[in-house]
Structure formats: C-alpha cells, structure tokens
N, C-alpha and C positions, 0 to 999 in steps of 0.2 A: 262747289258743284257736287251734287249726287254721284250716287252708284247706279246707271241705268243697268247695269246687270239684273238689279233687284226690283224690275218693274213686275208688275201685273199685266198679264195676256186681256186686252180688250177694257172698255167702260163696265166699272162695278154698276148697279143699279142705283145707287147714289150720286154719280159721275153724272146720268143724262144729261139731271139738269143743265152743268157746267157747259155739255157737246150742243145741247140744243141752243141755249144760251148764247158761244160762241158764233154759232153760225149764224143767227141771226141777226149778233151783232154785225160779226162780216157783211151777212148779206146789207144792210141795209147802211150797212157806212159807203161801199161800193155805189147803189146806189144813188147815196147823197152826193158823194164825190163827184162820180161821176157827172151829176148833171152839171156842175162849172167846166170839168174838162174830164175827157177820157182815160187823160194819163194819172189824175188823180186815183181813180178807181182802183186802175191798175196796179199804181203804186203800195194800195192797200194789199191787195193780194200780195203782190211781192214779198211785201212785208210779212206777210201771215206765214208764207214758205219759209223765208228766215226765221220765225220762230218758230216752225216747224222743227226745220232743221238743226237749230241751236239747240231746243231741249229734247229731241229724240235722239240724241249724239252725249247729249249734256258737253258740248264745242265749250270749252271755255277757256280762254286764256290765263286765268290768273291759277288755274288750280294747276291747268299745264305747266307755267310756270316754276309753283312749287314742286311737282311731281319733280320735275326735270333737276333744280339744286338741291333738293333733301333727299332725294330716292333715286338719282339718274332713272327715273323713267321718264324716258325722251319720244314718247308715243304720241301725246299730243301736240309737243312744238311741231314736231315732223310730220304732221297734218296740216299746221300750218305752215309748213315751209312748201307741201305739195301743193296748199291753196292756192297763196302769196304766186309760185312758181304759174299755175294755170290763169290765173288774172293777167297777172302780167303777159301771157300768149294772148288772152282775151281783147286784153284793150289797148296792146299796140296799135293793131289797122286802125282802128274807132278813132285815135287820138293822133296818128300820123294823118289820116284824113281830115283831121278836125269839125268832123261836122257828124252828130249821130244819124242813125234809121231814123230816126224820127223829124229830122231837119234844124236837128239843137245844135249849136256851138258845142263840141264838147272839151272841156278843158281837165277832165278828171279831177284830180283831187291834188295843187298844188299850193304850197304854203313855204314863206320865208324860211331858212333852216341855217337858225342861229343860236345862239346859248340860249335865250326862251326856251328852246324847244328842249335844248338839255334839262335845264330847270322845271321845265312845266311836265315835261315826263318822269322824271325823276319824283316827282312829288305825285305824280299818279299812281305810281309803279307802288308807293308807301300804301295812297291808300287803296290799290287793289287787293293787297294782302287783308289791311285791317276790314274793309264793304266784303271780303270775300266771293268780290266781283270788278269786274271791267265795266266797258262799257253796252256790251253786247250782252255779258253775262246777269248784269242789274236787269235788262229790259225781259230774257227770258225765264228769268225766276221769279219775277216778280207777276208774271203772267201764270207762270206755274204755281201761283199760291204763297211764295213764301211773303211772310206779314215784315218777318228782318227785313227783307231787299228792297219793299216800300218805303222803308223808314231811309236804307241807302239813297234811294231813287229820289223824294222830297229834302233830303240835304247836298244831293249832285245837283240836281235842279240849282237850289239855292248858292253852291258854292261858286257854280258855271255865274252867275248873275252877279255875287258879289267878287268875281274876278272883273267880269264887264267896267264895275263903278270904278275898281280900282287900274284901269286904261293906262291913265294917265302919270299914276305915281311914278318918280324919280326912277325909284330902282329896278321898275319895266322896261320902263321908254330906255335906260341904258342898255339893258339885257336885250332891246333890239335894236340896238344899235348898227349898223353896218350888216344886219341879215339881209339875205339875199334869195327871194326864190328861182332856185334850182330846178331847170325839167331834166333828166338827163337826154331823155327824148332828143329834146330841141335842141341839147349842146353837142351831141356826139351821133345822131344820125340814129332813127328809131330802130333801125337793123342792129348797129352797133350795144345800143341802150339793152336792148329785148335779150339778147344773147351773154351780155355782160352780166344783165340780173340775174338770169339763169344761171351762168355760170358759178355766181356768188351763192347761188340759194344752194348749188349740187353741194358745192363745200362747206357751207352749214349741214347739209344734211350730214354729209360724213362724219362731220364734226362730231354731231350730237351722235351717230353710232357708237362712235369711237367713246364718247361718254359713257356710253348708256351699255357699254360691252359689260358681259357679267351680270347683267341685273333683270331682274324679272322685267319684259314690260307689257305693256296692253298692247293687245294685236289692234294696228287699223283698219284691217278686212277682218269680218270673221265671215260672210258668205250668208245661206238659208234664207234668202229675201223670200220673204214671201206677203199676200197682201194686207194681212194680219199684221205682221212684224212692221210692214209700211204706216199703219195706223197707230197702234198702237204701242212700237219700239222694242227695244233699245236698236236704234242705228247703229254700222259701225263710223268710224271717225272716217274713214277713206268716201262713204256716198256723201256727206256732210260738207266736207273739204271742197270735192265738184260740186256739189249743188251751189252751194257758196260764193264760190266763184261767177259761176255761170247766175246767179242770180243779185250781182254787183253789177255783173258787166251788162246785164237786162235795166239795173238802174244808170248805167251810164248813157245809152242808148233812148233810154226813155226820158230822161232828164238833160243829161250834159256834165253831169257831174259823178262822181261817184258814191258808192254808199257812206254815209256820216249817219254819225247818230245826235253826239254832244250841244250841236245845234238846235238839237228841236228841243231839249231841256232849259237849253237858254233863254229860249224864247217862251216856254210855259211859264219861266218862270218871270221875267221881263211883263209878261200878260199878267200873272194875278197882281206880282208889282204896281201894275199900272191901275188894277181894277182898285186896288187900294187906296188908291192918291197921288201914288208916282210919276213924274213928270218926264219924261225920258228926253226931254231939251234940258235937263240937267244933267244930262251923262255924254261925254265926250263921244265913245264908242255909239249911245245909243242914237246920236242925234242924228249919225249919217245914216242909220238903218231905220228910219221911221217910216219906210213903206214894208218893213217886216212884221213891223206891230199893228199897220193900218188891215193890212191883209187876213191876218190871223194864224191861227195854228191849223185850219183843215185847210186852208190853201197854201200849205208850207209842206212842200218835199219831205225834208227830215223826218218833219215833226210824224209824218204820214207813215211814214216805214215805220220810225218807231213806236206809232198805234197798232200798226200793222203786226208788230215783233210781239207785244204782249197778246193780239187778238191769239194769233197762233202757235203761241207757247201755252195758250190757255185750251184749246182746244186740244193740244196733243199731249196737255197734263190729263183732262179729262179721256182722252181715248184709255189712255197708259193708267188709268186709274188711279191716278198719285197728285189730285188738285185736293188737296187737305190743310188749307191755312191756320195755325196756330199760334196761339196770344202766349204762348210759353217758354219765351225766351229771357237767358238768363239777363241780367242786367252791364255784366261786363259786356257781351258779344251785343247787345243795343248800344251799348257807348263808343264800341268798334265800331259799327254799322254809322253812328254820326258821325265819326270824327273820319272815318274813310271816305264817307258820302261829302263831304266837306272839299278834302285832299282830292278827291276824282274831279268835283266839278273844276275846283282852281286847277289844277295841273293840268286838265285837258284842253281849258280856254287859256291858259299860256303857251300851250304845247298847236295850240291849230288843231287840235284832234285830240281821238281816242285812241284806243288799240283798233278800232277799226276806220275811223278819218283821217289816222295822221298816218298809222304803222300799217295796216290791210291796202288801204286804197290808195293812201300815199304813195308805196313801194309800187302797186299794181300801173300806176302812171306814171313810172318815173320819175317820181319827187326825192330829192336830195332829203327831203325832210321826216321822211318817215323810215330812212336809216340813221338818222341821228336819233328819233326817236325810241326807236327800241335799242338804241343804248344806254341812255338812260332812263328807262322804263326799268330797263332788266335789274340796274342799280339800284332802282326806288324799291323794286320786287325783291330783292337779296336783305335789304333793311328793315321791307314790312314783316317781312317771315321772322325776323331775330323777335320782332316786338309783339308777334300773335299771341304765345304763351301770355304774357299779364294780361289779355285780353279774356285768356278761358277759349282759346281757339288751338286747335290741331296743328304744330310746327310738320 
C-alpha cells in the first residue's frame, strides 16, 4: 500500500481522461443495473464509495499488519478495531430483527468456524504479505492502476476456483469435520453479544497501545477536511474507518447479507471456466450452486460491489492524480504477486472469507468465525513477512 501523504492536490491534465472515463463508467453500469433491480444500481454506487474510501485512506490491511509486527506502528490495526467496533453497533438491531429496511432476511455474514478456517486463514495471511494485498486491498489498487495487483487479482480469481474443485478431497472434508456455525448473537442474547464484542475490541485496542508505546505512529485524525482534500485525498484512517462501516451496514440492509468480496472472484472465475468447456456438474461444490452461474456476474451482489470497489478507486486515483499503470516490475515481486494471488484465493475459499467476509463482517454479526479467523490470518501474516525479502519486497 502507498504513502497518500505523497499525493498530488486535484486531476493532472492527463488524469481527465481516467475522471471522465470513470464516471461514465459509473454512470452507465448504474443504469444497466438498475433496470433488473434498483438494489443492483445502488449496490454499484456503494461499491464505488468503498473504493473511494479504501484508496484515499490507502485502508489496507496487510500493510497494517506489517506496520504493526516490524515497526509497532499500531495506527492502522486500531482503525480497524474502531471499524470492526462501529459495525458491530451497526448491525446488531438489523440482525436481532432479522429482517432488513428493505424486507430481506438478513443473516449477516455467518460461516462454520473450525480448523478450515484456521488453515484457510493462515495460508492467506502467507499470501497477503507475498500479493502485497488482501482482499479489499487487491480490488482497490488494482482500480488505482497498479498492473502487479491485476496480475494478483487473475491468480485470486483462479486460486478461489481451484479451491472450489478441490471440495471434496479427504484432507478438507476432514478439516471440517465437526465445524459448527456459531452466531454469538443467537447463543448469548444480541445485548449480551454487542457489548461482549465491544468489550473485547476496547482490549485489543489497549493491547496494541501498549505495543505500539515508544514508537512513531501515523495519526488516525489529522483534521483540514476540506472539499479539495474530499476528492482528491489523502483521507485520514479515522473518516475511512466510519465510512466503512456505515457502508457494510448499507449493504446489509440492502442485501441481507454482509459485505464479501472472495465470492465474486469465484464466480468470474467459475464463468470463464465454463465459457471454456467447463461443465460445473462435474464439481461437487459447483453442482449445488448452478443458479449462480445461470444468473451471471451483474446479477450477483458481490460480484457488484466488487465492480463497484475498482470503478472508485479508479476515479479517486484519477482525482489524486496518481492513475499511472506500469509494465516495470521486477520479476521476483511478479512471482510474489502469483504465488500470493494463488495462497489468497485458496485460503479464502477455505477460510469462508477474506479479511473483509470472514474477519470485517464476520466479527461485525457475530460470527464465532471471523475470530478464529484472524488468528490465523495474523499467523499466515507473521510468516509471509519472514519470506518478503527473497521476493525483492520491503520486510
């Protein structure tokens, strides 16, 4: 992830293109969308503000992570821990009610939470260091121009697809064995749940002070909004964090579900699969899901946000004048980029999630499973970092 300290005030005159570009795209995917349903539309917008907000913050988990074990600076976990903290306020009522604003089922974002998920995190967590991205972070760099994160983003795709084929092998079907999804919600009374997560996030936060004592970090408010700064950046991490929030819980309300991303890679990828020859009654996992594939990728929630996440990381690369794609990367940090892009799709589609389906949304509904998740995520992340160096990448 970047230094947005070092942006550029406002669109160079080579940027238009990019600002006009985007918005047109916008404008007319909203449009399309919208004519099968309204919520589709909308969703794209959403989407667009997420990647608003992820590259004028440059929000990213994996770099946070490294800041926080090699440098104690604990600036960005603790953005995420205010996030995590205001969702979870967000989408108790929504999810103790069970029924969105919009008259959806909603069930948030629950998933069995069993050694899978340590296993399937843990091997994400490796290749977030080596992609030099998550799953939020691939979607808004890759919007932002970089040509690496594409290359990530076509081997996440691919890795998420060849976890699907492999459903059914011995040493999965073991690894969930006896899993169980957990809501804490429904086990301990949403009162109980809301105020116990909270509680746990205050003492993470502490935690990480207490780390992070002595050592320079980045401030999460720096203040001076002004509407300049709104377009074209650097955000600080604290408007990012609420926006974030507040704009998961806008897809919970409009969906039923929460924000995911790993899904809709799945499914791109399952689609050219199939445009290929692929027969998806040959796949255990896929055969129950073939009104996914019948449907497509613009009638697919995830896939929708995450169109949405690169429209407007592109648009707010081009305001911040920093949409500069380049074929000049070294060949070590390209064989990262695959073998990372690899490790994110497999560990996510064993894991239920990303850092933002299994660890963001999960937590934010009370899922047993997206604190086992970022336990071992944190472990995958403490491994990748050892292994950056032979890659030609920044320990």
């Amino acid at each position: 992830m970047t230094d947005a300290a070092a942006r550029k005030p406002m669109p160079l005159p080579s940027q238009w293109p990019v600002v006009i570009g985007g918005v047109l795209a916008v404008s007319w995917g909203v449009g399309y969308l919208a004519g099968f349903a309204w919520r589709f539309g909308a969703l794209l917008v959403i989407g667009g503000l997420l990647g608003v907000c992820l590259y004028h913050a440059s929000f990213g988990f994996t770099a946070a992570y490294r800041n926080a074990m090699v440098r104690r600076d604990v600036a960005g976990v603790r953005a995420q821990v205010l996030m995590i903290g205001l969702a979870v306020l967000f989408f108790a009522p929504t999810l103790a009610d069970g029924v969105s604003a919009t008259g959806i089922e909603a069930g948030g974002a629950l998933a069995p939470a069993g050694w899978e998920v340590v296993v399937g995190s843990f091997i994400f967590g490796i290749g977030m260091q080596l992609a030099s991205g998550c799953g939020s972070g691939t979607l808004f760099t890759v919007g932002g121009g970089s040509v690496r994160m594409v290359v990530t983003l076509l081997f996440f795709c691919f890795g998420a697809f060849l976890a699907t084929l492999a459903w059914d092998l011995p040493a999965w079907a073991w690894l969930r064995q006896g899993s169980r999804t957990v809501s804490l919600g429904r086990e301990f009374g949403w009162g109980v749940a809301t105020m116990g997560q909270l509680a746990l996030l205050g003492v993470i936060w502490m935690g990480l002070g207490r780390w992070g004592r002595g050592r320079q970090q980045k401030p999460i408010w720096t203040g001076g909004l002004t509407w300049r700064r709104l377009l074209s950046g650097p955000w600080p991490l604290l408007l990012s964090a609420v926006l974030l929030a507040l704009l998961n819980w806008l897809v919970l309300e409009l969906t039923g579900h929460a924000w995911s991303i790993v899904w809709g890679f799945t499914l791109w990828a399952a689609e050219a699969a199939q445009a290929l020859g692929w027969d998806p009654q040959t796949s255990t996992f896929w055969a129950g899901r073939a009104t996914f594939l019948a449907r497509g990728v613009f009638l697919d929630d995830t896939s929708i946000t995450d169109m949405g996440i690169i429209l407007g990381a592109l648009l707010a690369a081009g305001f911040a004048g920093r949409f500069e794609p380049t074929l000049n990367i070294p060949a070590k940090s390209l064989l990262a980029a695959v073998i990372g892009g690899l490790l994110l799709g497999i560990g996510a589609r064993m894991a239920y999630g990303c850092n933002i389906g299994a660890f963001f949304s999960g937590v934010a509904s009370s899922s047993l499973h997206g604190w086992v998740w970022i336990v071992g995520a944190l472990a995958g992340n403490w491994v990748g970092i050892q292994f950056r160096p032979a890659f030609g990448l920044e320990k």
